[in-house]
C-alpha positions as CSV (number, residue, x, y, z in Angstrom):
1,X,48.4,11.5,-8.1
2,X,45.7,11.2,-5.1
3,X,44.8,14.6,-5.5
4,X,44.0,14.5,-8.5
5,X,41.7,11.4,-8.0
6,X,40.1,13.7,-5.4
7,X,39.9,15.8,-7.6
8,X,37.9,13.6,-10.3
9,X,36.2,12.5,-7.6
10,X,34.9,15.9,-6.2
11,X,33.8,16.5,-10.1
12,X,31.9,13.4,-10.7
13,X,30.2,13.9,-7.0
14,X,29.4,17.5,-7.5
15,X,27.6,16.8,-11.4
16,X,24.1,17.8,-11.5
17,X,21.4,15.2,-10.9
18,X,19.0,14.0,-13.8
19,X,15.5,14.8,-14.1
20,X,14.9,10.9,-14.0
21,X,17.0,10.1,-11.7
22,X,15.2,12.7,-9.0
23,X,11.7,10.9,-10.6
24,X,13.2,7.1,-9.8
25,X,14.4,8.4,-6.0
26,X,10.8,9.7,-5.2
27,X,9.1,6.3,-6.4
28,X,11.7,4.6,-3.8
29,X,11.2,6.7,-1.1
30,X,7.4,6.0,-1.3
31,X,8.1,2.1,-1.9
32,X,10.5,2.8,1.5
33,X,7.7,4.5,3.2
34,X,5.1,1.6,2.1
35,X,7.4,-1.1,4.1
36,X,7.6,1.2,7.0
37,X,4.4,2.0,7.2
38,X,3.2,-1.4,7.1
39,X,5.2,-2.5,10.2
40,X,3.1,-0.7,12.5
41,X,-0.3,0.1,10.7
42,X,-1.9,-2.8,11.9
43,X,-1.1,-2.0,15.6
44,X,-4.1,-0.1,16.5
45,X,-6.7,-2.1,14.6
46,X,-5.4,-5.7,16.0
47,X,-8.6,-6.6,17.6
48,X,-10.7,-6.1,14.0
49,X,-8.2,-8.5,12.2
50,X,-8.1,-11.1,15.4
51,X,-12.2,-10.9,14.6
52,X,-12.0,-11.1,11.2
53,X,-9.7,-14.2,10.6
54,X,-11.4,-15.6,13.9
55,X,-7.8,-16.2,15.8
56,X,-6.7,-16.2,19.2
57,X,-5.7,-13.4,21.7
58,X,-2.1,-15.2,21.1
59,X,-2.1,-15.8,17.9
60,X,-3.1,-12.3,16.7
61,X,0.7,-10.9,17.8
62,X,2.3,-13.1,15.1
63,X,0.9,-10.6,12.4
64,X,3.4,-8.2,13.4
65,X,5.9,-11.0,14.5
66,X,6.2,-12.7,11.1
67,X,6.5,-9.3,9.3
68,X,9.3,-8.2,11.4
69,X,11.1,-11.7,11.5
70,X,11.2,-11.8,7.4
71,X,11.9,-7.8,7.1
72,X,15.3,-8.8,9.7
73,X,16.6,-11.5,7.7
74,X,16.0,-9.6,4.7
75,X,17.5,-6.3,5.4
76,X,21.1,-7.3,5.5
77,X,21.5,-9.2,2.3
78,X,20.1,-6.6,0.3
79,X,22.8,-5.4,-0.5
80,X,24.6,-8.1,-2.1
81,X,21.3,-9.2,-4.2
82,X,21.4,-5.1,-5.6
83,X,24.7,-5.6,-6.5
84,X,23.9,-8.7,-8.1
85,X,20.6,-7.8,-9.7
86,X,21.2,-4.5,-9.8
87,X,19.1,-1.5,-7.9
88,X,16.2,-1.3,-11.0
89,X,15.4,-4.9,-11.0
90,X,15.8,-5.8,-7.4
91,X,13.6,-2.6,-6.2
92,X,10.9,-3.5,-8.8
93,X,10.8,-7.0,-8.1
94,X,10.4,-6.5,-4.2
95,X,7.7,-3.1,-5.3
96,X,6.1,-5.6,-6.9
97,X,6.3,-8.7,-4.5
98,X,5.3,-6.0,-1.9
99,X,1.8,-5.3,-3.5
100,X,1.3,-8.7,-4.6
101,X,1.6,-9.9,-0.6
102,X,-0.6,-7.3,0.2
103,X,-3.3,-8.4,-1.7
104,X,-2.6,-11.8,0.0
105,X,-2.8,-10.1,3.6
106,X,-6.3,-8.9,2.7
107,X,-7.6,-11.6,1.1
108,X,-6.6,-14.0,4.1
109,X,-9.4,-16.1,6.2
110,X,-7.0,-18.1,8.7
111,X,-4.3,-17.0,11.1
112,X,-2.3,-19.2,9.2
113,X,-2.7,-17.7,5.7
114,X,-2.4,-14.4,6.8
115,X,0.9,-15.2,9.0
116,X,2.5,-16.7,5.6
117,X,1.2,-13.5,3.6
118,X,2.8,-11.1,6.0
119,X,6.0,-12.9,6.5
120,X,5.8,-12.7,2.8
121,X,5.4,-9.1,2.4
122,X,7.8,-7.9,5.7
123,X,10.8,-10.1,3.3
124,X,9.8,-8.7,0.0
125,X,8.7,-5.5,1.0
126,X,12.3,-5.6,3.1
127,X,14.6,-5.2,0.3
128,X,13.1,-0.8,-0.2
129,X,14.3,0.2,2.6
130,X,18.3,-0.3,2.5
131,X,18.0,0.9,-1.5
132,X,16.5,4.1,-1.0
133,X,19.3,4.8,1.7
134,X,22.2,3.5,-0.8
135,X,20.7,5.6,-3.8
136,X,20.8,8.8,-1.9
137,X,24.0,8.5,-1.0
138,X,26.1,7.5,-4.3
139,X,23.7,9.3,-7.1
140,X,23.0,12.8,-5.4
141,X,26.7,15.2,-4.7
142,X,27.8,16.2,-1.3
143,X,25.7,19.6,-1.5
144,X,22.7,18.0,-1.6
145,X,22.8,15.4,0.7
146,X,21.7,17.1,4.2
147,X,18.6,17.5,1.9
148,X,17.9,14.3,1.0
149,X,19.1,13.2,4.1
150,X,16.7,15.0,5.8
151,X,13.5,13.5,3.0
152,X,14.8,9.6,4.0
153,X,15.1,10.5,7.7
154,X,11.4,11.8,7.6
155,X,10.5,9.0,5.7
156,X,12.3,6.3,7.9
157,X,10.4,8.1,11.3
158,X,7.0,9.2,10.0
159,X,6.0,6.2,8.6
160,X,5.6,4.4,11.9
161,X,4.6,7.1,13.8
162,X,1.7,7.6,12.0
163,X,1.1,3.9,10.9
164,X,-1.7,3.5,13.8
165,X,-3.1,7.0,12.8
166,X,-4.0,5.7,9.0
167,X,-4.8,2.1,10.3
168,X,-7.1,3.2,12.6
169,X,-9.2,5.5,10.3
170,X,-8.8,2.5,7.6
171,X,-10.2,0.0,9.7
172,X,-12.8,2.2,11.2
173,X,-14.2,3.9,8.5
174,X,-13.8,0.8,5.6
175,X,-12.7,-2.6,7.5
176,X,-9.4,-3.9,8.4
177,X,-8.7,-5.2,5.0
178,X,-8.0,-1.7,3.8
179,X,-5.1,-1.8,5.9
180,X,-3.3,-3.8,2.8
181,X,-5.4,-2.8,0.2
182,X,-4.0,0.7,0.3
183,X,-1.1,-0.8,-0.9
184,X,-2.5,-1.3,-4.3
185,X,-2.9,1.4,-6.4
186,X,0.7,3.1,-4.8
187,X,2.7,-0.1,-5.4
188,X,1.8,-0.8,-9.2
189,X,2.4,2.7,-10.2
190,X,5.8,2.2,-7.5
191,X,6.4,-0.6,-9.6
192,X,6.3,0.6,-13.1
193,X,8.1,3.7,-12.5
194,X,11.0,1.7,-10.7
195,X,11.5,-0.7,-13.9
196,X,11.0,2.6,-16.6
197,X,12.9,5.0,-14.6
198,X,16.0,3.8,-12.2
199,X,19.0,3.2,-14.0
200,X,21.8,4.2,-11.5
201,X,24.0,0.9,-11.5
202,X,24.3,-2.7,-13.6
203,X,24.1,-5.8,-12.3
204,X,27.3,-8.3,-11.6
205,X,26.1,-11.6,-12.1
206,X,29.5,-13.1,-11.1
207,X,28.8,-12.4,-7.5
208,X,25.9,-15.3,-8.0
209,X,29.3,-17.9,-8.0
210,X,30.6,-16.4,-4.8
211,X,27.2,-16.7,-3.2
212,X,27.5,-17.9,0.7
213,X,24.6,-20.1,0.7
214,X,25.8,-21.6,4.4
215,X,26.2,-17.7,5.2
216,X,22.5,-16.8,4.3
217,X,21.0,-20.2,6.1
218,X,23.1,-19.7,9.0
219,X,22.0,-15.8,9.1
220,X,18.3,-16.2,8.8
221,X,18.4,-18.5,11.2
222,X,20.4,-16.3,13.7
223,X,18.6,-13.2,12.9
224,X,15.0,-15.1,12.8
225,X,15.1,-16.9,15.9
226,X,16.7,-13.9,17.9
227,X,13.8,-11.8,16.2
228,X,11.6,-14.6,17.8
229,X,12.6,-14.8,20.8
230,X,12.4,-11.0,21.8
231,X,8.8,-10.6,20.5
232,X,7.9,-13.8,22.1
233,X,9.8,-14.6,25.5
234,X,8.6,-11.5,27.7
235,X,4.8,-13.3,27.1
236,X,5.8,-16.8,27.6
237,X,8.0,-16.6,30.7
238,X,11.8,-16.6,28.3
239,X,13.4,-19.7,29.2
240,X,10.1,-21.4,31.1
241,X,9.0,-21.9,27.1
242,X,10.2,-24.9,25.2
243,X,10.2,-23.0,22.0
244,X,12.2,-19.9,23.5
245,X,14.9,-22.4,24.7
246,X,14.9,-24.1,21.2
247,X,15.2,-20.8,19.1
248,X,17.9,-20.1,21.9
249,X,20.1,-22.7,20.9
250,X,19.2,-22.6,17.3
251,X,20.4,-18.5,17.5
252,X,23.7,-19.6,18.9
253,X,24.1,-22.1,16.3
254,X,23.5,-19.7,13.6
255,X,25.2,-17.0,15.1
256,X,28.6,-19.0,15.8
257,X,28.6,-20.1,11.8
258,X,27.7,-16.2,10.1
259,X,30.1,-14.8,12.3
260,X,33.0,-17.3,11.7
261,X,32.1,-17.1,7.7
262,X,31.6,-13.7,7.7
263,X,35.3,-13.2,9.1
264,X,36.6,-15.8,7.4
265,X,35.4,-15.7,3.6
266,X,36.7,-13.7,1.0
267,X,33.1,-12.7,-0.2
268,X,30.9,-13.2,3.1
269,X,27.3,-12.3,2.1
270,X,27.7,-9.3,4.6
271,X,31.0,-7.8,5.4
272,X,31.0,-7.1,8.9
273,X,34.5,-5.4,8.4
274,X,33.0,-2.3,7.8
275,X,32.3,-1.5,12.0
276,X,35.9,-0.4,11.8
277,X,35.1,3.0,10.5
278,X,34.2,4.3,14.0
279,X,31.6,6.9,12.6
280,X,29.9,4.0,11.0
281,X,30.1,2.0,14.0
282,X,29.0,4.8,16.2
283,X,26.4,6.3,13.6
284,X,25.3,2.2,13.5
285,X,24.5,2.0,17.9
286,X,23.0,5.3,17.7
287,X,20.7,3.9,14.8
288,X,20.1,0.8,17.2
289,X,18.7,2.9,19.9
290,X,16.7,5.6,17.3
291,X,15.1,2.2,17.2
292,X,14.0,1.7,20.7
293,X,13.0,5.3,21.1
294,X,11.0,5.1,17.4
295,X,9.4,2.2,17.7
296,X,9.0,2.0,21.5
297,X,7.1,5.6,21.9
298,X,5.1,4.4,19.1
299,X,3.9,1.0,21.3
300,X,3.7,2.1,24.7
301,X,1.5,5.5,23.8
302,X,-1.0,3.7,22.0
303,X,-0.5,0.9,24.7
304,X,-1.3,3.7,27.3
305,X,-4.2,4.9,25.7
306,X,-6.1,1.7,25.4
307,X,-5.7,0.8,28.6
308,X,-5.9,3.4,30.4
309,X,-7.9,5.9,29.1
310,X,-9.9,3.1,26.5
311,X,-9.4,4.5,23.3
312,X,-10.5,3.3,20.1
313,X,-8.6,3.0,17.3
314,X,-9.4,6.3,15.6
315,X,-8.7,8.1,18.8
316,X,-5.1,6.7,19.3
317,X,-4.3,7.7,15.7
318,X,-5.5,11.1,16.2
319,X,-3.2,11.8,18.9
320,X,-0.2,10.0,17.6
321,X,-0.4,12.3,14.9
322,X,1.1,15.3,16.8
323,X,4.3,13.9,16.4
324,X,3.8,13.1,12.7
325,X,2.7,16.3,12.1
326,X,5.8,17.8,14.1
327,X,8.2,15.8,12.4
328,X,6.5,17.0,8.8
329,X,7.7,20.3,9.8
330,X,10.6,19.8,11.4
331,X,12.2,18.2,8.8
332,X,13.2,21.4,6.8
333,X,14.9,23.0,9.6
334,X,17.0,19.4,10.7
335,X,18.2,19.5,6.6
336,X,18.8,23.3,7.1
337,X,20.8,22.9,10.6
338,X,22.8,20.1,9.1
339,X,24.6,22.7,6.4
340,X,25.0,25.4,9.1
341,X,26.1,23.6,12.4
342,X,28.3,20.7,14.1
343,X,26.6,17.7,12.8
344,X,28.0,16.2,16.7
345,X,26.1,18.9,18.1
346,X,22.6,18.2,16.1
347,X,22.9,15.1,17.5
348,X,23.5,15.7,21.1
349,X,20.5,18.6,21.0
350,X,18.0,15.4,19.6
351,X,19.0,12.7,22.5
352,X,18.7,15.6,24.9
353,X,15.1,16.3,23.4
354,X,14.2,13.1,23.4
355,X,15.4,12.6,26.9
356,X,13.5,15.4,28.2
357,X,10.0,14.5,26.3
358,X,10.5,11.0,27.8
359,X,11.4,12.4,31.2
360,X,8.2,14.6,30.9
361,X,6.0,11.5,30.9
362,X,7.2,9.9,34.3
363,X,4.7,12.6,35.8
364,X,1.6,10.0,34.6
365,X,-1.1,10.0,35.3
366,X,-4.5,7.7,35.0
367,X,-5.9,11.2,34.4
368,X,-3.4,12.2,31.5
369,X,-5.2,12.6,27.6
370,X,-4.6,14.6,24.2
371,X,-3.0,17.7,26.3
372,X,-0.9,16.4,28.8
373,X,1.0,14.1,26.1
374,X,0.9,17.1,23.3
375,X,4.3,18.9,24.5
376,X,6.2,15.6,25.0
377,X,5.0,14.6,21.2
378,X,6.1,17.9,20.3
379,X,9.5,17.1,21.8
380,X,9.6,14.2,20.7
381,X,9.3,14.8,16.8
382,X,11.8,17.6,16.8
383,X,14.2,15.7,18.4
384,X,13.8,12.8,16.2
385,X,14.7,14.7,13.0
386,X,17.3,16.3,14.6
387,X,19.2,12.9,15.1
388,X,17.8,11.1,12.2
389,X,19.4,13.6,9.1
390,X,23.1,13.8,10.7
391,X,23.0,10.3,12.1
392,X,22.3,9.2,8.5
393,X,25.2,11.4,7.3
394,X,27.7,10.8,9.9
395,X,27.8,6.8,9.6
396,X,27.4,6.7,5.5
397,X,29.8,9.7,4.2
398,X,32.1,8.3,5.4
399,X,32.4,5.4,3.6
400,X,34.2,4.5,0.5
401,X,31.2,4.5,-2.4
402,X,31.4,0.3,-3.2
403,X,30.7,0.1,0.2
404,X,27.6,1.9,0.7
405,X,24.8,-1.1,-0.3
406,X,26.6,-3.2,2.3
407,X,26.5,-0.2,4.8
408,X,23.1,0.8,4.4
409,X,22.1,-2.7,4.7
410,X,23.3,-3.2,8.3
411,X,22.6,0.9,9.1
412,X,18.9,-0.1,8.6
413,X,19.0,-3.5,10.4
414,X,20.6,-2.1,13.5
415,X,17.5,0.4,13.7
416,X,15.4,-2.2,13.2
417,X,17.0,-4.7,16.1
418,X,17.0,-1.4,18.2
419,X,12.7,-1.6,17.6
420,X,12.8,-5.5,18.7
421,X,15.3,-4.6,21.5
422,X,13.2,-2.0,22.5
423,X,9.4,-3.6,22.4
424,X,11.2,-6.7,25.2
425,X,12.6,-3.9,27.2
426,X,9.6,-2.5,27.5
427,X,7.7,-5.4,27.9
428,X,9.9,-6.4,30.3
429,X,9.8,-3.7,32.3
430,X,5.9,-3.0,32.3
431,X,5.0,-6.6,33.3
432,X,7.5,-6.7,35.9
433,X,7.1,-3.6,37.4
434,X,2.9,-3.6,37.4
435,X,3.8,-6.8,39.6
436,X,6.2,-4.8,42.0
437,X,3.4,-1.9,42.5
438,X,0.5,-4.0,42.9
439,X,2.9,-5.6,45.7
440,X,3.3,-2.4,46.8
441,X,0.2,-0.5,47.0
442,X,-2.0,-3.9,48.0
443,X,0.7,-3.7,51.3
444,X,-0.6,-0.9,52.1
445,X,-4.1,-1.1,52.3
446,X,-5.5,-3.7,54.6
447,X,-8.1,-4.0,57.2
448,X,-5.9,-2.5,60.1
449,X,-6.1,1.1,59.1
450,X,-8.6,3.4,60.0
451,X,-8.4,5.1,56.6
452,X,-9.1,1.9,54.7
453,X,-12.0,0.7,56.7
454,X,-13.8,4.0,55.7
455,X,-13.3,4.2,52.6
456,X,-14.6,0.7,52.2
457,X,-17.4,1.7,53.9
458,X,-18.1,4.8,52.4
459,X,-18.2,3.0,48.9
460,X,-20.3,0.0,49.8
461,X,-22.5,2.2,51.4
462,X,-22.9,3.7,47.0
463,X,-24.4,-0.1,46.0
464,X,-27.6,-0.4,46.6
465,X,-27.1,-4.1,46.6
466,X,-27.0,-6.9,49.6
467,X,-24.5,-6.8,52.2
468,X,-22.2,-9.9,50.8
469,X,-22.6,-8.6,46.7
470,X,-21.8,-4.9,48.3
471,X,-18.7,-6.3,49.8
472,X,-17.9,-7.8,46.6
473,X,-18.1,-5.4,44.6
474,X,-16.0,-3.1,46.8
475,X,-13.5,-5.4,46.7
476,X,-14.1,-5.3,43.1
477,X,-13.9,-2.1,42.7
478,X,-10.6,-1.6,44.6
479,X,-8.4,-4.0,42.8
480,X,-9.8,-2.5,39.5
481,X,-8.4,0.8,40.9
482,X,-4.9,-1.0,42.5
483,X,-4.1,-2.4,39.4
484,X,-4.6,0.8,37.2
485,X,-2.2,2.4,39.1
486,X,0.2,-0.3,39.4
487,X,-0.2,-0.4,35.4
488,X,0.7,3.6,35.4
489,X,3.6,3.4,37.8
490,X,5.0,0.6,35.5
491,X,4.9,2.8,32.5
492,X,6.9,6.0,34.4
493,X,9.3,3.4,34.8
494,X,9.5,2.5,31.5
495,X,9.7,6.3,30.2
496,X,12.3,6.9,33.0
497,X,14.1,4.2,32.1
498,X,14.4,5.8,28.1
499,X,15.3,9.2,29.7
500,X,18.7,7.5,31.3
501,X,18.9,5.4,28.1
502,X,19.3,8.6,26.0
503,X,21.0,11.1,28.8
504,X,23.8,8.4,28.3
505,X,24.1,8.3,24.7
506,X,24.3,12.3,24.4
507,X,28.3,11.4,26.1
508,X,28.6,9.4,23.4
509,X,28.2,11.9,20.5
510,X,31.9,13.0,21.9
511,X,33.8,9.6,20.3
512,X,32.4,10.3,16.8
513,X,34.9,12.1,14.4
514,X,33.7,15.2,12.8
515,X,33.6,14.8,8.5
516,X,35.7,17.9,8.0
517,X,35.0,17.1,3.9
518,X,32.5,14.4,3.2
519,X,34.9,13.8,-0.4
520,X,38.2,14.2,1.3
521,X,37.4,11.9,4.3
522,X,36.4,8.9,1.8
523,X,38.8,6.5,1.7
524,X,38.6,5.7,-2.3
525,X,41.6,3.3,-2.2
């Protein structure tokens, strides 16, 4: 008798994909890419919005913290409002939403307004990105899915790798409101073709009776205030801030009530059961830390450049694009690899990649430009498509098919909380460890060695300026120069401390099973 379910099964799974089906995927994947895109194309052109909306040097970070806070909370729980809507009207309401927000984001004069509109379009625009995932892997059959697997893993990694490329030409050529009015003319004809063409599944209104409300509030608030609390507490000190401690305790409280209702309930609003499929578990921590190395690289190189070497906008995009443009042709051979090898074995050559571009950074320099970060971007984009495409496929196949909305839901939240992880980690570790150099290096020069006397009198002896405003400008001068390389130190750190981050989870790839048949290994009961 089970055979010959498998047997239906395999049939069904192996039927040839419509011509409007493969039309509705492609408008997803570029509503996915839209909400990706968006999380980080404001990073390099932060100083023309802070200008434009006339906020403050601390208020400016809240337009990426409000987009990430909404896209968290609403990550997870699309999956139950697909299968309650259904995929057609849930994606074309948040398509539309999306655009709609944008327009808002644009059109904002205040911190305030455009805080509310971004929030808005980080929960809206939230809802793509778990779809696109769930689509690929219960409408296209087993042949084809290292393919598509391969189109949503490019997707899910060039998008925010070259976010800061295409916001700083917007913003530099136009004016920062470009960076959300590009989201017009892609996300009505998104929007359209979503409500005319998708069709894959039918909505189940009855799940609207078993809705957890207590499950959602206690969620958002457990997801939002942990969301809050790593973008905010390595700038105000952690628990030296009022409102860290307060979103502290308001996280436990949230966290203690989802978790007791989501093992508890019959119909939780996320079904946490599924981490005991050890693939999916596995395939879900190795998402997590995809997330610090995606999202981390992308901050700290641009983070580097500015400071260090006082790039513009347009200038950190262009060379963030390497990797972009290395992952754009990677991509192909990570879908072709994933037919012909190990999928294990992908994934251990990608964290050893990744560890060795990371490794070749902790050799900076204040010296270091364009060339000397080209290889490790190299690295670094092949080595992200080689763990995104069987990542995806070793954590999802897995799965029984009613559970892949709920699966893809938390797949893409883990990566997600990997990004927040990462950002305070690295925060963390640069402010703390600029401190510990400066300690350092200001120990060793003082006025009791030879070498230091001369070379503070060699470079007053350059200003042609009184002998007190000479002496202060040396000193100037020097603790300009003690601090830049305190400032470089503290980002070798930071890349060292990815390399060992990575180096560790390449033992890892040895607990995962191997899928010997993606149809056999589902468990259909």
């Amino acid at each position: 008798m089970q055979d010959t379910v498998n047997a239906k099964i395999r049939e069904s799974s192996e039927k040839s994909v419509n011509f409007y089906h493969i039309m509705a995927f492609t408008a997803m994947v570029f509503g996915m890419f839209m909400a990706i895109l968006d999380i980080q194309i404001v990073s390099a052109s932060l100083a023309e919005i802070q200008a434009g909306i006339n906020a403050s040097p601390d208020e400016i970070s809240w337009i990426q913290t409000s987009y990430l806070i909404a896209e968290v909370i609403m990550i997870p729980i699309s999956g139950f409002l697909t299968r309650l809507m259904s995929t057609r009207v849930f994606f074309t309401i948040s398509a539309a939403g999306f655009t709609f927000a944008s327009i808002l984001c644009a059109t904002a004069t205040s911190i305030e307004g455009m805080i509310i509109a971004r929030a808005l379009q980080g929960f809206i625009g939230g809802g793509m990105i778990p779809s696109v995932f769930a689509v690929a892997f219960t409408i296209f059959p087993a042949s084809k899915r290292n393919i598509v697997s391969s189109l949503i893993g490019l997707v899910a990694t060039l998008a925010p790798t070259i976010g800061p490329t295409i916001g700083g030409y917007l913003s530099q050529v136009f004016s920062w409101h470009w960076l959300f009015l590009v989201n017009l003319p892609p996300g009505i004809i998104i929007s359209i073709a979503a409500w005319k063409l998708i069709n894959f599944d039918k909505s189940d209104s009855s799940l609207m009776a078993k809705f957890d409300w207590w499950g959602l509030i206690s969620m958002a608030t457990f997801l939002g205030s942990l969301e809050y609390i790593l973008e905010e507490g390595p700038r105000n000190g952690w628990m030296d801030d009022k409102l860290i401690c307060l979103f502290t305790t308001l996280m436990f409280v949230g966290a203690s009530v989802f978790f007791w209702r989501a093992f508890t309930l019959k119909e939780p609003i996320i079904d946490l059961k599924i981490f005991s499929n050890l693939n999916f578990a596995m395939g879900s921590l190795f998402s997590f830390v995809m997330g610090i190395g995606l999202y981390g690289l992308t901050y700290m190189y641009p983070l580097y450049l500015s400071r260090i070497r006082d790039y513009d906008a347009l200038m950190i995009g262009k060379t963030m694009l390497i990797s972009g443009f290395t992952m754009f042709l990677s991509a192909p051979l990570a879908g072709f690899l994933a037919n012909h090898i190990d999928l294990r074995l992908m994934i251990a050559s990608g964290f050893i990649g990744f560890a060795i571009s990371t490794w070749i950074v902790t050799g900076l320099t204040v010296e270091w430009d364009f060339w000397e970060l080209f290889y490790a971007q190299i690295l670094r984009g092949i080595s992200l498509m080689l763990c995104m495409v069987p990542i995806n496929n070793i954590a999802l196949c897995t799965l029984p098919l009613s559970c892949i909305k709920n699966a893809a839901s938390l797949f893409n939240l883990m990566r997600n909380l990997g990004g927040a992880v990462g950002l305070t980690m690295i925060n963390t570790v640069l402010m703390n460890r600029v401190d510990f150099h400066y300690a350092r290096i200001a120990e060793a020069i003082h006025w009791g060695r030879a070498e230091v006397c001369n070379m503070m009198f060699q470079l007053s002896s350059r200003f042609d300026l009184p002998n007190v405003d000479s002496h202060l400008r040396v000193l100037q001068f020097v603790t300009n120069i003690v601090s830049q390389q305190a400032t470089v130190m503290a980002f070798s750190d930071a890349f060292l401390l990815l390399t060992f981050l990575f180096s560790v989870l390449t033992i890892l790839v040895l607990t995962i099973k191997k899928p010997q048949d993606v149809l056999n290994s589902r468990n259909f009961h």
